[in-house]
matplotlib code that plots the C-alpha trace (Angstrom):
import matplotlib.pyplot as plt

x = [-44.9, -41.6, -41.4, -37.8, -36.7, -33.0, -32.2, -33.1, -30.7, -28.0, -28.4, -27.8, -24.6, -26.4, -24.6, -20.9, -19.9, -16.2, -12.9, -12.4, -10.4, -12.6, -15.6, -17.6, -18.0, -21.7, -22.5, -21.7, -24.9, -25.8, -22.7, -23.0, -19.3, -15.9, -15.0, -11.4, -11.2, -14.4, -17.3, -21.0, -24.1, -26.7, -29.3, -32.2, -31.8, -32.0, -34.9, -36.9, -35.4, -36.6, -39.9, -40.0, -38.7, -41.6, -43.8, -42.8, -43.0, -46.0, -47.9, -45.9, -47.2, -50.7, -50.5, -49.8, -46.1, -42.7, -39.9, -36.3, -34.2, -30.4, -27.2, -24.6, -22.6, -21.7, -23.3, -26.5, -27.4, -29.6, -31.0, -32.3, -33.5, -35.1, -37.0, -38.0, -39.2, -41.3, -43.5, -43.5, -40.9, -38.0, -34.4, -30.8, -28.6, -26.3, -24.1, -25.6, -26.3, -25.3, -28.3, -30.8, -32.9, -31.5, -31.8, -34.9, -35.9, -32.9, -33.3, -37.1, -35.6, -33.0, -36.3, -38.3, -35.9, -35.7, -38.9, -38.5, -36.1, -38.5, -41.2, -38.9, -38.4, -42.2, -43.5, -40.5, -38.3, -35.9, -35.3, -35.0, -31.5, -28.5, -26.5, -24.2, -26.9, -28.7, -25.7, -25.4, -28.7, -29.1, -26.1, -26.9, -30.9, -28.9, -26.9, -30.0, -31.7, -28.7, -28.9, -31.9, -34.5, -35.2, -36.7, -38.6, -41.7, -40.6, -42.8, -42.0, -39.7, -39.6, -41.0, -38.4, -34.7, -33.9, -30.4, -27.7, -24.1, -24.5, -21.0, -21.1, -24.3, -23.4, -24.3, -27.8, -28.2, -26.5, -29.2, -32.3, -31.3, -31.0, -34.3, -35.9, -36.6, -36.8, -33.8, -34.2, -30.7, -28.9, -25.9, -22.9, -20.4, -18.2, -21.0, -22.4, -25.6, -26.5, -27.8, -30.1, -33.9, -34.5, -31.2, -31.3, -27.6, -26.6, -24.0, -24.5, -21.7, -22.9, -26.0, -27.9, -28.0, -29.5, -31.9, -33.4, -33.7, -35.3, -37.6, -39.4, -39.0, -40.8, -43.4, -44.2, -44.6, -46.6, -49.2, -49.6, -50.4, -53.0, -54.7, -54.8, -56.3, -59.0, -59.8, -60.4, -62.9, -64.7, -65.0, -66.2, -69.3, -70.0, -69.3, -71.6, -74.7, -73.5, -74.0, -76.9, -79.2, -79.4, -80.5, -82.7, -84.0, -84.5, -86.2, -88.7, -89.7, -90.3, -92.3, -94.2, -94.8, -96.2, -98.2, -99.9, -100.3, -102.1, -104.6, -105.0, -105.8, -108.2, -109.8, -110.0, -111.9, -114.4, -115.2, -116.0, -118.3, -120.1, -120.7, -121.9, -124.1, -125.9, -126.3, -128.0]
y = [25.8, 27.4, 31.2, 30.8, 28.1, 26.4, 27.2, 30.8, 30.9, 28.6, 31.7, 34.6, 32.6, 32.1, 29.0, 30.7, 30.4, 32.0, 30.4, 27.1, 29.2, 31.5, 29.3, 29.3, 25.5, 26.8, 26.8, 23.0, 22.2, 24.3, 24.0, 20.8, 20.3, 22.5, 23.3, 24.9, 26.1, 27.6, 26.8, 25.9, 26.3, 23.7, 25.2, 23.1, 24.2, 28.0, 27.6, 25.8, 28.5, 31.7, 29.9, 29.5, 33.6, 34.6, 32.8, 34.4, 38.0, 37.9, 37.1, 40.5, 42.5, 40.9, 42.2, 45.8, 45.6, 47.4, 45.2, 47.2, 46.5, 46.7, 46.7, 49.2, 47.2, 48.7, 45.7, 45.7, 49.7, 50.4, 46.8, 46.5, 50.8, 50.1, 46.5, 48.1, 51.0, 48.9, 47.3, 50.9, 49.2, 51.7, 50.7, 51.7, 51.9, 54.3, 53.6, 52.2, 54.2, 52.6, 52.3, 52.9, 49.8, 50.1, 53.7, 54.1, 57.2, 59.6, 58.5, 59.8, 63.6, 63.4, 62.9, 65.4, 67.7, 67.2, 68.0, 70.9, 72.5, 71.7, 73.5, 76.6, 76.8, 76.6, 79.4, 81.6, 81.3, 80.5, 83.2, 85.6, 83.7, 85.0, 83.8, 81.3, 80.3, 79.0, 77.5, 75.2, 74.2, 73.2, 70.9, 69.6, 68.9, 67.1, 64.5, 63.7, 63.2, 61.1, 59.1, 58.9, 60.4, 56.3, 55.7, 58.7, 57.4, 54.5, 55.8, 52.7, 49.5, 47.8, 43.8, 42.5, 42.9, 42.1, 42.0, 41.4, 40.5, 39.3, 40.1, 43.7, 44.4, 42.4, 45.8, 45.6, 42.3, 42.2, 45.1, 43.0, 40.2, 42.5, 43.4, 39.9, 41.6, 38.3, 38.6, 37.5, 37.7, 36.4, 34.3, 33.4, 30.3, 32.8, 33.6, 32.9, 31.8, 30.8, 34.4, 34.8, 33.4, 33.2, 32.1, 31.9, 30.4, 32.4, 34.6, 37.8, 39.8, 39.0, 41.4, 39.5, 36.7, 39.1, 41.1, 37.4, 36.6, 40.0, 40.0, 36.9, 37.9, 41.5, 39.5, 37.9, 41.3, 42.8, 39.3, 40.3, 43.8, 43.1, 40.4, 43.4, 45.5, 43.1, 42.0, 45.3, 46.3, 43.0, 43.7, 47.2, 46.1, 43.8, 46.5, 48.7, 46.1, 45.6, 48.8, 49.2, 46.1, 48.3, 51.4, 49.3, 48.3, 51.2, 52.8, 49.5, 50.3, 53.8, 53.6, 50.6, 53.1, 55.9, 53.4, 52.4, 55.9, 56.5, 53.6, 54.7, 58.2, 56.2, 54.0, 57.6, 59.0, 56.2, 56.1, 59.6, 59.6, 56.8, 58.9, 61.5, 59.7, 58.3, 61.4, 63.1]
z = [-34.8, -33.9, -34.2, -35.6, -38.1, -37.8, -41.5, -40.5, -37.5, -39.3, -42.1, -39.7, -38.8, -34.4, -34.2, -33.8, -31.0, -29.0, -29.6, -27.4, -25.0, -24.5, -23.3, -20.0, -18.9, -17.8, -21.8, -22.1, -22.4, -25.2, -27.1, -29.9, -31.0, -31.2, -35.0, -36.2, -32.0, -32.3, -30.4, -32.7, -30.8, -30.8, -32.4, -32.3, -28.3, -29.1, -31.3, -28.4, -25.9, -27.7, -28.4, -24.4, -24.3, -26.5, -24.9, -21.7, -23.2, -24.7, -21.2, -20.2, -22.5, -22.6, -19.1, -20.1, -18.7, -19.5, -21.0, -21.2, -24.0, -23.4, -25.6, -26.0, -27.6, -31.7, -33.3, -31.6, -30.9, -33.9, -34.1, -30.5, -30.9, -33.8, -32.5, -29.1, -30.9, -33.7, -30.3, -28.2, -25.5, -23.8, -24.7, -23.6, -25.7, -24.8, -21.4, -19.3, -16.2, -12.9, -10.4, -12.8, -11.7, -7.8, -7.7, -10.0, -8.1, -9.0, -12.2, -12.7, -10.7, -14.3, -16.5, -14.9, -15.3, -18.6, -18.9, -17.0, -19.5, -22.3, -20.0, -19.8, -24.0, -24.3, -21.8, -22.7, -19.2, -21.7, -23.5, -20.0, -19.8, -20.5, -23.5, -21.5, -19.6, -22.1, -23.9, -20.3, -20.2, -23.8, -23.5, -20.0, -22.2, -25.3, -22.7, -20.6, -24.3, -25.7, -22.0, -21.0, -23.8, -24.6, -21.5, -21.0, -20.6, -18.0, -15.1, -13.3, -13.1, -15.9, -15.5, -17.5, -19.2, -22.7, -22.8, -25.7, -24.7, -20.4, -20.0, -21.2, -19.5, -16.7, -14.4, -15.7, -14.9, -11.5, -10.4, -12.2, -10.4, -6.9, -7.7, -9.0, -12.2, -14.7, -17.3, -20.9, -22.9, -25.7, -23.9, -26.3, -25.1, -23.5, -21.1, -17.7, -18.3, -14.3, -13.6, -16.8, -16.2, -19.8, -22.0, -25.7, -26.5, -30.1, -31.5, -29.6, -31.9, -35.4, -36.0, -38.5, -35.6, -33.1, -35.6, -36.3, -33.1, -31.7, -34.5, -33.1, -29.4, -30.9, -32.8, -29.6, -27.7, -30.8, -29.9, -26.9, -26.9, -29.6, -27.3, -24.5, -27.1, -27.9, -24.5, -23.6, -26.5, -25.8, -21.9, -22.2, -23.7, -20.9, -18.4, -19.7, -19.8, -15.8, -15.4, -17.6, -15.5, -12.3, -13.6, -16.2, -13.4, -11.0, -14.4, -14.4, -10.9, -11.1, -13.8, -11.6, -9.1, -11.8, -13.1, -9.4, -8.6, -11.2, -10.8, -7.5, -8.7, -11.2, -8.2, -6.0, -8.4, -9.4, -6.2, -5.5, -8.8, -7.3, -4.1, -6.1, -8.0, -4.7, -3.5, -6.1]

ax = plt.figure().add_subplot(projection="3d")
ax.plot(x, y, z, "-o")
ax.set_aspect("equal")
plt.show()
């Protein structure tokens, strides 16, 4: 069964495509006829594509890996913040900052000093500061917040991109593709869809269309983070009876070897009563 139904994505308006003009020839494929100049989307293909995406993204996060939202585009900010949110995933939403997949490192030093500055609030460095100094720094926090506070927690490359609108984020893709990060993005007719791994042809400006389609690409991620979950309850068990048989075990033999001492001790002492009864 289909994550998504037609009549849903027909509903949300995810089979409007550009004007005729407009179009990338590399769409053709997904593109089912030209109405009044304007491109409509074929979208018995886009329901089998984001099955194939969720699919994809629920093996990521079964695995216990990062998938970065992207769009910075007006129609899509709150939507994709709120969706990546919802299923604990970092987002951008705000520019997009150049080299932040390329140069990942000096990225991290801009966190960390965020942090820092919070550090300084907390055990009163802060307030040793002089007025003007403290103005600076509590601007210079609120940009890296507004920039960067989405992805705070993004100790590491991300495994995949989820990206709205290729051709404004076209940065972000160019440096996942450097990197051979797998890219996952909604690709409307006026698109290039040759450099996307994972392309789910829909209306990337209407945000109905995109909240429908994130909210099955979401559900997806939500699937497989549960599975995680459970696979890790069930193998802790069985880790801890591995663990349990050897020492089980050793326990068994000691006791063995208490038990045979005191036999012994039994035997030694039969004996000597015998000897003492011979005697006498």
């Amino acid at each position: 069964m289909s994550r998504v139904t037609f009549d849903q994505l027909l509903e949300a308006g995810s089979h409007f495509g550009h004007l005729k003009r407009k179009w990338n020839p590399a769409m053709a494929p997904y593109i089912f006829m030209e109405r009044n100049g304007i491109h409509i989307i074929d979208l018995h293909k886009t329901v089998a594509k984001i099955d194939d995406a969720a699919a994809a993204l629920k093996q990521i996060a079964k695995s216990g890996r990062r998938v970065l939202f992207v769009a910075t585009k007006k129609q899509a900010k709150q939507v994709v913040a709120d969706k990546a949110t919802s299923v604990g995933m970092p987002y951008v939403t705000e520019r997009w900052p150049g080299g932040m997949l390329t140069n990942f490192p000096t990225i991290r030093k801009a966190i960390k000093k965020m942090t820092t500055i919070d550090k300084m609030a907390k055990d009163g460095t802060f307030d040793q500061l002089s007025k003007r100094e403290k103005l600076q720094i509590t601007r210079q926090r609120a940009k890296l917040e507004k920039n960067l506070g989405s992805i705070a927690d993004l100790n590491r490359l991300p495994s995949a991109l989820l990206v709205i609108d290729v051709m404004k984020e076209h940065i972000a893709v160019a440096e996942a593709n450097r990197l051979g990060i797998p890219v996952f993005a909604i690709v409307d007719t006026n698109s290039d869809p040759n450099d996307i791994d994972f392309v789910i042809p829909a209306n990337d400006d209407a945000t109905k269309s995109i909240e429908v389609i994130l909210d099955a690409l979401c559900a997806a991620i939500n699937e497989g983070a549960e599975e995680r979950k459970v696979e890790k309850i069930d193998s802790a068990p069985a880790s801890d009876n591995e663990e349990e048989a050897p020492r089980r075990e050793r326990k068994a033999k000691a006791v063995k070897k208490l038990l045979a001492k005191d036999d012994e001790a039994a035997l030694n002492a039969n004996i000597a009563s015998k000897f003492v009864k011979e005697e006498d």
